[in-house]
TORZAZA-679791 format. One record per atom (N, C-alpha, C, CB): residue in one letter; atom name; x, y, z. Coordinates in steps of 0.1 Angstrom, whole numbers, plus 5000, padded with zeros to 4 digits. Atoms other than C-alpha are relative to their C-alpha. Glycine has a CB too. Example, Ala and Ser with C-alpha at 12.3 -4.5 7.8 and 13.67 -1.06 7.14 Angstrom:
<rs>
{rest:A | atom:N | px:5009 | py:4988 | pz:5000}
{rest:A | atom:CA | px:5123 | py:4955 | pz:5078}
{rest:A | atom:C | px:5009 | py:5012 | pz:5000}
{rest:A | atom:CB | px:4990 | py:5000 | pz:5012}
{rest:S | atom:N | px:4991 | py:4989 | pz:5000}
{rest:S | atom:CA | px:5137 | py:4989 | pz:5071}
{rest:S | atom:C | px:4992 | py:5011 | pz:5008}
{rest:S | atom:CB | px:5004 | py:5005 | pz:4986}
</rs>
This chain:
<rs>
{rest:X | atom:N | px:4987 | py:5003 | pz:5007}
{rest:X | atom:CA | px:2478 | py:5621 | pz:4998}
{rest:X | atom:C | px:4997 | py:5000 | pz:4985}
{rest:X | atom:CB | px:5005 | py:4986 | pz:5005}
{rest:X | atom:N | px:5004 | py:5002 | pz:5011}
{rest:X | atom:CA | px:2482 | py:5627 | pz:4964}
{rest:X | atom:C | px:5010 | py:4991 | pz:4992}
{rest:X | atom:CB | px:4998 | py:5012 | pz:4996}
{rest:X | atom:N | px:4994 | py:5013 | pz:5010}
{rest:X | atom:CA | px:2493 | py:5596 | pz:4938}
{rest:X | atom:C | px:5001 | py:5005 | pz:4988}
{rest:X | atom:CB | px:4991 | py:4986 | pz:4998}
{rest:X | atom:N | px:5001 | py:5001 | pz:5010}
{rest:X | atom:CA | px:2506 | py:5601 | pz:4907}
{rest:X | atom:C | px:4999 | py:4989 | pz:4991}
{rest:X | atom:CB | px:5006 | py:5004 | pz:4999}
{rest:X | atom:N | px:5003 | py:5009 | pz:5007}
{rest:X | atom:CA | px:2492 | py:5578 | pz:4877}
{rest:X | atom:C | px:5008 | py:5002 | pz:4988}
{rest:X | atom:CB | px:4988 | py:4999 | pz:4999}
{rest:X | atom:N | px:4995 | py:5002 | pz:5018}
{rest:X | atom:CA | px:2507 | py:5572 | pz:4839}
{rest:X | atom:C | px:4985 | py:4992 | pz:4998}
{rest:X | atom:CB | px:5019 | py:4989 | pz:4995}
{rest:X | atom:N | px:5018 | py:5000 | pz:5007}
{rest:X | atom:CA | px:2472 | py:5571 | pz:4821}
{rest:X | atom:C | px:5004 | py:4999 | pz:4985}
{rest:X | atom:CB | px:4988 | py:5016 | pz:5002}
{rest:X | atom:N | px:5001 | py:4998 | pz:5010}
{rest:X | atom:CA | px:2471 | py:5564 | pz:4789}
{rest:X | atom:C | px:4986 | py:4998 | pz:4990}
{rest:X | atom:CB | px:5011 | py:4996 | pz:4997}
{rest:X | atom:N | px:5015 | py:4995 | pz:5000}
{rest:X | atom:CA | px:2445 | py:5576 | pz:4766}
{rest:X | atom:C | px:5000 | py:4993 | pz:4981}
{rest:X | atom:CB | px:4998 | py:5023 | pz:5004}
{rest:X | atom:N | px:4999 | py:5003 | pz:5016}
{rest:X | atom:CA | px:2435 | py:5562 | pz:4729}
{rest:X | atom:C | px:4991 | py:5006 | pz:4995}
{rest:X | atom:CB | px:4999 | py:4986 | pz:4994}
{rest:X | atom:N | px:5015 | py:4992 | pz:5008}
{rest:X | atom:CA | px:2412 | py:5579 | pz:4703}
{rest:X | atom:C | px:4995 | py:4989 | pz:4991}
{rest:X | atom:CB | px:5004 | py:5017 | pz:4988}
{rest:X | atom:N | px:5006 | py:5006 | pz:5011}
{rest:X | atom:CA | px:2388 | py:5558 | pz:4686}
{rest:X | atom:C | px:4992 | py:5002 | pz:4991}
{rest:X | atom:CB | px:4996 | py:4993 | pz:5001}
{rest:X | atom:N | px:5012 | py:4992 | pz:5006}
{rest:X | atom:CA | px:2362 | py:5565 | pz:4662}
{rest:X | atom:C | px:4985 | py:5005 | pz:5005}
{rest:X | atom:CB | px:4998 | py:4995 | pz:4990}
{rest:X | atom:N | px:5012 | py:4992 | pz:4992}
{rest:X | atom:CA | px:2339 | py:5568 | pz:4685}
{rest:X | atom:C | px:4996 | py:5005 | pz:5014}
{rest:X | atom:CB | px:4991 | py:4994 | pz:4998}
{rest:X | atom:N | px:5002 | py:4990 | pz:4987}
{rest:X | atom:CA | px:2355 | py:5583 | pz:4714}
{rest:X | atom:C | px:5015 | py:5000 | pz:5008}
{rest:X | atom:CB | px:4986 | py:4996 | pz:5011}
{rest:X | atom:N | px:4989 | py:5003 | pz:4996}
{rest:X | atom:CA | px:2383 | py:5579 | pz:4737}
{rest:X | atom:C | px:5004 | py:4988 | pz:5010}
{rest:X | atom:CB | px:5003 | py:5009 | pz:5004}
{rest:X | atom:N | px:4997 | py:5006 | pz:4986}
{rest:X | atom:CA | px:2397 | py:5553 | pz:4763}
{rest:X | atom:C | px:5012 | py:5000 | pz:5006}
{rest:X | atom:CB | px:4999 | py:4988 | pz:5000}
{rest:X | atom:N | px:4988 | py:4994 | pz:4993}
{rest:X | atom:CA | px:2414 | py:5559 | pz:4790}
{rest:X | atom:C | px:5008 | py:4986 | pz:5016}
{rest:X | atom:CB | px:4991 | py:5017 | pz:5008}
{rest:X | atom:N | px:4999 | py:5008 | pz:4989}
{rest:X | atom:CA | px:2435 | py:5534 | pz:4814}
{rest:X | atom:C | px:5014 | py:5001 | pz:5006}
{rest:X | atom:CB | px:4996 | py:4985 | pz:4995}
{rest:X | atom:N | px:4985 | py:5003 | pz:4994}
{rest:X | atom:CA | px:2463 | py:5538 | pz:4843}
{rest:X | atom:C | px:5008 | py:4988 | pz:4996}
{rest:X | atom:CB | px:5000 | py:4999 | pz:5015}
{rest:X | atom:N | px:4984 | py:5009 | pz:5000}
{rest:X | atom:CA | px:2498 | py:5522 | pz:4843}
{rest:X | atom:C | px:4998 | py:4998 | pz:5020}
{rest:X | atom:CB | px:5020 | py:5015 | pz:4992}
{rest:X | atom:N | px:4995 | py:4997 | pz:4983}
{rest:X | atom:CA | px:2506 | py:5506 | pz:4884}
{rest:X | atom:C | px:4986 | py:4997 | pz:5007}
{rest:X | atom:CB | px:5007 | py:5020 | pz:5003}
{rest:X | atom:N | px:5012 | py:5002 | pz:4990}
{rest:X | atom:CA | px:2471 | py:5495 | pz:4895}
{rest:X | atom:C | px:4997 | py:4987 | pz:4996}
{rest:X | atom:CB | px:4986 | py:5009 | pz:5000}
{rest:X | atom:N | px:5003 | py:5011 | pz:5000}
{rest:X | atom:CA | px:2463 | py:5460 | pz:4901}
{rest:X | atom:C | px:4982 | py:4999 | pz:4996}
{rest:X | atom:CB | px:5007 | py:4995 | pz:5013}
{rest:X | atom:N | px:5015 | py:4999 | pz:5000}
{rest:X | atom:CA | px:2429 | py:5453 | pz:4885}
{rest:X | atom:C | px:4999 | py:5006 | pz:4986}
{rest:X | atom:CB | px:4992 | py:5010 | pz:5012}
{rest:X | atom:N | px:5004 | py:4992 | pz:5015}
{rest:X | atom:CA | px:2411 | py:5469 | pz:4854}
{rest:X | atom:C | px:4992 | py:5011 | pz:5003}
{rest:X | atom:CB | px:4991 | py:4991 | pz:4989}
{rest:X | atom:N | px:5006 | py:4989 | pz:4995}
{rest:X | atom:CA | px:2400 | py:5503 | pz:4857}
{rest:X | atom:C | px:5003 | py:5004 | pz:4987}
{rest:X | atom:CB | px:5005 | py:5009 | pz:5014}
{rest:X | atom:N | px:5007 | py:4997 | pz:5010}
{rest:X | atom:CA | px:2386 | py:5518 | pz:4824}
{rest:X | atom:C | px:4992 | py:5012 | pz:5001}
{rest:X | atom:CB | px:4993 | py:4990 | pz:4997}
{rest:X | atom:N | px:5013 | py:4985 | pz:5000}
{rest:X | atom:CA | px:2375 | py:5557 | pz:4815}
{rest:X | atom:C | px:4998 | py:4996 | pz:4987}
{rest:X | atom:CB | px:5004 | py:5022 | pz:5003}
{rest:X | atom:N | px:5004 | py:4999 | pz:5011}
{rest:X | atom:CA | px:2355 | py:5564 | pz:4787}
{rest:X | atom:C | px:4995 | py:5015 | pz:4995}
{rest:X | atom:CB | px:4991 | py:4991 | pz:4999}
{rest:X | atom:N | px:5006 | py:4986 | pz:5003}
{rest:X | atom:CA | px:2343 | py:5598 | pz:4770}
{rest:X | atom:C | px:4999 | py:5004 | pz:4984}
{rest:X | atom:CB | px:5009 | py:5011 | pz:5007}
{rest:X | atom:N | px:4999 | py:4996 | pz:5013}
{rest:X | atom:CA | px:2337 | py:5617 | pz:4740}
{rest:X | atom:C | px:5011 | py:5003 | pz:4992}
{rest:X | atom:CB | px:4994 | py:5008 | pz:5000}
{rest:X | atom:N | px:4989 | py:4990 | pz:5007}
{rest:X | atom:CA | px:2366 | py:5639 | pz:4740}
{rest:X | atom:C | px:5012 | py:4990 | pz:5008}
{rest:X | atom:CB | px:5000 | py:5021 | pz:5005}
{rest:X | atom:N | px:4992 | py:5001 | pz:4990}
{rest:X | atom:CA | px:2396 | py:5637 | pz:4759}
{rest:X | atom:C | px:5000 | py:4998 | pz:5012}
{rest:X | atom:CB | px:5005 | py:5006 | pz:5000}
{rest:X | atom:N | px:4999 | py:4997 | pz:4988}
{rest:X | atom:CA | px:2393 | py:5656 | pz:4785}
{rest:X | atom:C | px:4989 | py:4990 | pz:5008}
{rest:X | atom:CB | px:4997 | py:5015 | pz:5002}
{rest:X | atom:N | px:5003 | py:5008 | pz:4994}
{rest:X | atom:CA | px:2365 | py:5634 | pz:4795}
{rest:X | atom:C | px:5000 | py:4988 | pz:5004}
{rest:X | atom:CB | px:4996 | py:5001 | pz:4999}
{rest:X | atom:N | px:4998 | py:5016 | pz:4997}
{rest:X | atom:CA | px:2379 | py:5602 | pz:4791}
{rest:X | atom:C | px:5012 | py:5000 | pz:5014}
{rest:X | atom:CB | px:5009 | py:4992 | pz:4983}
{rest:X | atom:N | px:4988 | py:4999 | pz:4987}
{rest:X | atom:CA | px:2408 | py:5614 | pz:4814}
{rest:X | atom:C | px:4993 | py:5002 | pz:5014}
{rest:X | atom:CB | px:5010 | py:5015 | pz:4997}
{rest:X | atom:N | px:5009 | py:4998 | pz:4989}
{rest:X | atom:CA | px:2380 | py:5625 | pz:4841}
{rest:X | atom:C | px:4995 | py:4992 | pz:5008}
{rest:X | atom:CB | px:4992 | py:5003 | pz:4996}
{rest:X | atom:N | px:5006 | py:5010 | pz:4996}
{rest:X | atom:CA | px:2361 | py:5596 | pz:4837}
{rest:X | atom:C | px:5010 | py:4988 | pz:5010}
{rest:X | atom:CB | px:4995 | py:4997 | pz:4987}
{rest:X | atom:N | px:4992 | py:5013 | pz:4999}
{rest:X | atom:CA | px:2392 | py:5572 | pz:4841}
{rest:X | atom:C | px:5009 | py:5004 | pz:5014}
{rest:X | atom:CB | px:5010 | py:4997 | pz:4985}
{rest:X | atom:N | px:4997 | py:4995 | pz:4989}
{rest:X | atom:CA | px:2404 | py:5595 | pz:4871}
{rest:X | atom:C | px:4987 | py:4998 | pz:5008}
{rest:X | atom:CB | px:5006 | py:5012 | pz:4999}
{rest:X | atom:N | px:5013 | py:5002 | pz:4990}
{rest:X | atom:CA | px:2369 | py:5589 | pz:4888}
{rest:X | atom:C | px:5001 | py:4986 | pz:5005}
{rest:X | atom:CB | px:4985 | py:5002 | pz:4993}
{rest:X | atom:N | px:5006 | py:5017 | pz:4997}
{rest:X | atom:CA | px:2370 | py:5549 | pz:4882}
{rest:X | atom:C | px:5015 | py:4999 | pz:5007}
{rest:X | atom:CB | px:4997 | py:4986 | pz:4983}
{rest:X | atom:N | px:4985 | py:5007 | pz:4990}
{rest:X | atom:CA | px:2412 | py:5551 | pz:4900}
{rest:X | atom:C | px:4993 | py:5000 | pz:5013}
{rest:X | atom:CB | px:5016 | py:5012 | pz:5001}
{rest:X | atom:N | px:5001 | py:4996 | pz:4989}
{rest:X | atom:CA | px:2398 | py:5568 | pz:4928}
{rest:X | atom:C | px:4989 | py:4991 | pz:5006}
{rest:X | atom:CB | px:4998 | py:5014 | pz:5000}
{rest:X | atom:N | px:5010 | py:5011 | pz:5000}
{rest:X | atom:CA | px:2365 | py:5543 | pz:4926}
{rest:X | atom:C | px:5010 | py:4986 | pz:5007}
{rest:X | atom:CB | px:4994 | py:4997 | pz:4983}
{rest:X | atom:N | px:4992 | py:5016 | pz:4995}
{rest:X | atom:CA | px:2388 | py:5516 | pz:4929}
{rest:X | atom:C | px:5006 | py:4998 | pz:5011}
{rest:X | atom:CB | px:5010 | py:4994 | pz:4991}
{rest:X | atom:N | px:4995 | py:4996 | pz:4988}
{rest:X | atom:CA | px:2412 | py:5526 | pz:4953}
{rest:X | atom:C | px:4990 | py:4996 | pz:5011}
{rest:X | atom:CB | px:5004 | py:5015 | pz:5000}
{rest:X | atom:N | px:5012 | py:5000 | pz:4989}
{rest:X | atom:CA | px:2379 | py:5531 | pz:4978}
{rest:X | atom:C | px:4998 | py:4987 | pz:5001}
{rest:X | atom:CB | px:4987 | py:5007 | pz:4999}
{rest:X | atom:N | px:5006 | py:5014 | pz:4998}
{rest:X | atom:CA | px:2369 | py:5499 | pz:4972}
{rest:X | atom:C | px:5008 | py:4990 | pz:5004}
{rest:X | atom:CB | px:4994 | py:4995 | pz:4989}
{rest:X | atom:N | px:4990 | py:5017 | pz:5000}
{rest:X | atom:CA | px:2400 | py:5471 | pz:4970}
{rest:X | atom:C | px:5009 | py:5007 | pz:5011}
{rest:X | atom:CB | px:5012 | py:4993 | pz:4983}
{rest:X | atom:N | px:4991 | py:4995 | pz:4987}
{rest:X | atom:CA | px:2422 | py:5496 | pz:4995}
{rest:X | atom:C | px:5012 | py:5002 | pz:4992}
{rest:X | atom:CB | px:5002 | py:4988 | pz:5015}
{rest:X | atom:N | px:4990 | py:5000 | pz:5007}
{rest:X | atom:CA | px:2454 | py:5508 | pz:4983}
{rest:X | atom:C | px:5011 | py:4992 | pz:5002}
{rest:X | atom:CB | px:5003 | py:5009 | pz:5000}
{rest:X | atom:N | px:4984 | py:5008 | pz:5003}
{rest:X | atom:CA | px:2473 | py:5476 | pz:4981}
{rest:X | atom:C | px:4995 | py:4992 | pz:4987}
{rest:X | atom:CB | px:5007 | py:4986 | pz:5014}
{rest:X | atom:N | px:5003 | py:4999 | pz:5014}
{rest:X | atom:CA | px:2458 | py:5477 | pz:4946}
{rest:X | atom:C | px:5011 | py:5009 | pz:4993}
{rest:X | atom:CB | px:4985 | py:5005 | pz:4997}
{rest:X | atom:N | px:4990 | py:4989 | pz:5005}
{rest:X | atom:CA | px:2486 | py:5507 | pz:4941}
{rest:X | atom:C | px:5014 | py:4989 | pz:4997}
{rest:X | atom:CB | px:5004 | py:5015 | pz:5015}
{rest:X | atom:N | px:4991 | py:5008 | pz:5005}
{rest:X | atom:CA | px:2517 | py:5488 | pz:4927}
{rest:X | atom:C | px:5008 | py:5005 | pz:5012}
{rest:X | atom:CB | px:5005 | py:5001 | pz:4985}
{rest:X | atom:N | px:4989 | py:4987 | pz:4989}
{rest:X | atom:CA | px:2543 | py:5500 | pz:4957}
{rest:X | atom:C | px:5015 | py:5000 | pz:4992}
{rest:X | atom:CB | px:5002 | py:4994 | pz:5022}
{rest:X | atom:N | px:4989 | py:4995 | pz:5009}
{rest:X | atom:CA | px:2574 | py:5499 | pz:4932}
{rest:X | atom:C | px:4988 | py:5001 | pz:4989}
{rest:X | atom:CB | px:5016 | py:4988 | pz:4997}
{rest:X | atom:N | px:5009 | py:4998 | pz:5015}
{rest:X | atom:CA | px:2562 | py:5516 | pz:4897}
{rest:X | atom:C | px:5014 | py:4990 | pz:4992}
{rest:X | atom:CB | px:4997 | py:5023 | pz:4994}
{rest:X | atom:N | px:4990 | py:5009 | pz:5011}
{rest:X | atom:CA | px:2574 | py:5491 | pz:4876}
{rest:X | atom:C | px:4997 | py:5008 | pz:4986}
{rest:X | atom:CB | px:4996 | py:4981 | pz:4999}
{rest:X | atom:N | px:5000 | py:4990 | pz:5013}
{rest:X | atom:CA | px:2565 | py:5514 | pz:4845}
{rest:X | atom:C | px:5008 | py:5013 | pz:5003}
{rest:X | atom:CB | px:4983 | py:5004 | pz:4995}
{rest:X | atom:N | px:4997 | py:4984 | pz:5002}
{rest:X | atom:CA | px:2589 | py:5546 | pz:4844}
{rest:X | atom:C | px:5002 | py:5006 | pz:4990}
{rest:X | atom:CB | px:5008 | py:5005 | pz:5005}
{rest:X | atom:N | px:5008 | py:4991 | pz:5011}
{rest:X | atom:CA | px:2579 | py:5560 | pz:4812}
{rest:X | atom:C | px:4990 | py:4989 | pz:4988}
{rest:X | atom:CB | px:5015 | py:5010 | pz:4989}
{rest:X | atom:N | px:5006 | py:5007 | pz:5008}
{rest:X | atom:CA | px:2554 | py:5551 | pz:4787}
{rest:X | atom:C | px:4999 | py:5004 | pz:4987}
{rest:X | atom:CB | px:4991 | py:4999 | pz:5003}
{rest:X | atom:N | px:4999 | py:4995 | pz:5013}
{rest:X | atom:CA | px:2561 | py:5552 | pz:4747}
{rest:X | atom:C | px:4990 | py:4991 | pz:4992}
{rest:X | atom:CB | px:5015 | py:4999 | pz:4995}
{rest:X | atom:N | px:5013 | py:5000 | pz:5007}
{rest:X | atom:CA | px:2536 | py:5550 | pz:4717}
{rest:X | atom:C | px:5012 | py:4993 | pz:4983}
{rest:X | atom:CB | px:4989 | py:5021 | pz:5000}
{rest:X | atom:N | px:4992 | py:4998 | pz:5013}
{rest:X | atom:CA | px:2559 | py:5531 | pz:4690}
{rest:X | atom:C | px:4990 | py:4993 | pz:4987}
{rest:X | atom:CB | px:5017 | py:4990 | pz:5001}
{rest:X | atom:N | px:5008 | py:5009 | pz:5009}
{rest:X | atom:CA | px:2542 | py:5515 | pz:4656}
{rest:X | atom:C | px:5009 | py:4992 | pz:4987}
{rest:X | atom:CB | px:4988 | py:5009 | pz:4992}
{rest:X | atom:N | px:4986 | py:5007 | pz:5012}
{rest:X | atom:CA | px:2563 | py:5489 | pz:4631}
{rest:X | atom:C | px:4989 | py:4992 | pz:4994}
{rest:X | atom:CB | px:5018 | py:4988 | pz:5008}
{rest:X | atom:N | px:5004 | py:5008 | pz:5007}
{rest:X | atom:CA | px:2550 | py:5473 | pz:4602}
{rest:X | atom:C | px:5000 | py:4987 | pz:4999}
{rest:X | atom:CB | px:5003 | py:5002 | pz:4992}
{rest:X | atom:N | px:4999 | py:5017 | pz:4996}
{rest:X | atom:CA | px:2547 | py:5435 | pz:4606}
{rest:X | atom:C | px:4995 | py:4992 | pz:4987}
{rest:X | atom:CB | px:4987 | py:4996 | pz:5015}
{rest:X | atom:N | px:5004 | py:5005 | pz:5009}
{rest:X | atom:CA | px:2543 | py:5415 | pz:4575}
{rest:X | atom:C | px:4992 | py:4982 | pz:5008}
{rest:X | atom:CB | px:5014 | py:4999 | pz:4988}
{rest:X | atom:N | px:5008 | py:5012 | pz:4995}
{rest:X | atom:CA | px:2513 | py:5389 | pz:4584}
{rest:X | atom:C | px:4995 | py:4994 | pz:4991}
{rest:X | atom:CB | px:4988 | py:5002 | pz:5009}
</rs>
């Protein structure tokens, strides 16, 4: 069966991280680039899954889309 995830991915200065939307738990890729943070962070879903069973999968997606906004905040 195949699952679709919402992943989202950040760049830092010294690489990337990568973490689904819809999974109960903390599941965490890491990599240089991209592509391997996305790899990585698709290895640790499927990790997890195996391990906790899939009633770690959210069964409503309570996220249906995911936006990237930024607002100035005087602190």
């Amino acid at each position: 069966m195949l699952q679709q995830f919402k992943i989202l991915v950040e760049k830092h200065p010294d690489g990337y991280v990568a973490y689904p939307l819809g999974l109960k738990g903390v599941v965490v890729g890491e990599g240089d680039t991209y592509e391997e943070a996305l790899a990585d962070v698709k290895s640790a879903i499927k990790f997890h899954i195996e391990t906790f069973g899939h009633q770690v999968i959210e069964s409503e997606p309570t996220v249906l889309e995911a936006f990237v906004a930024e607002a100035g905040i005087a602190v």
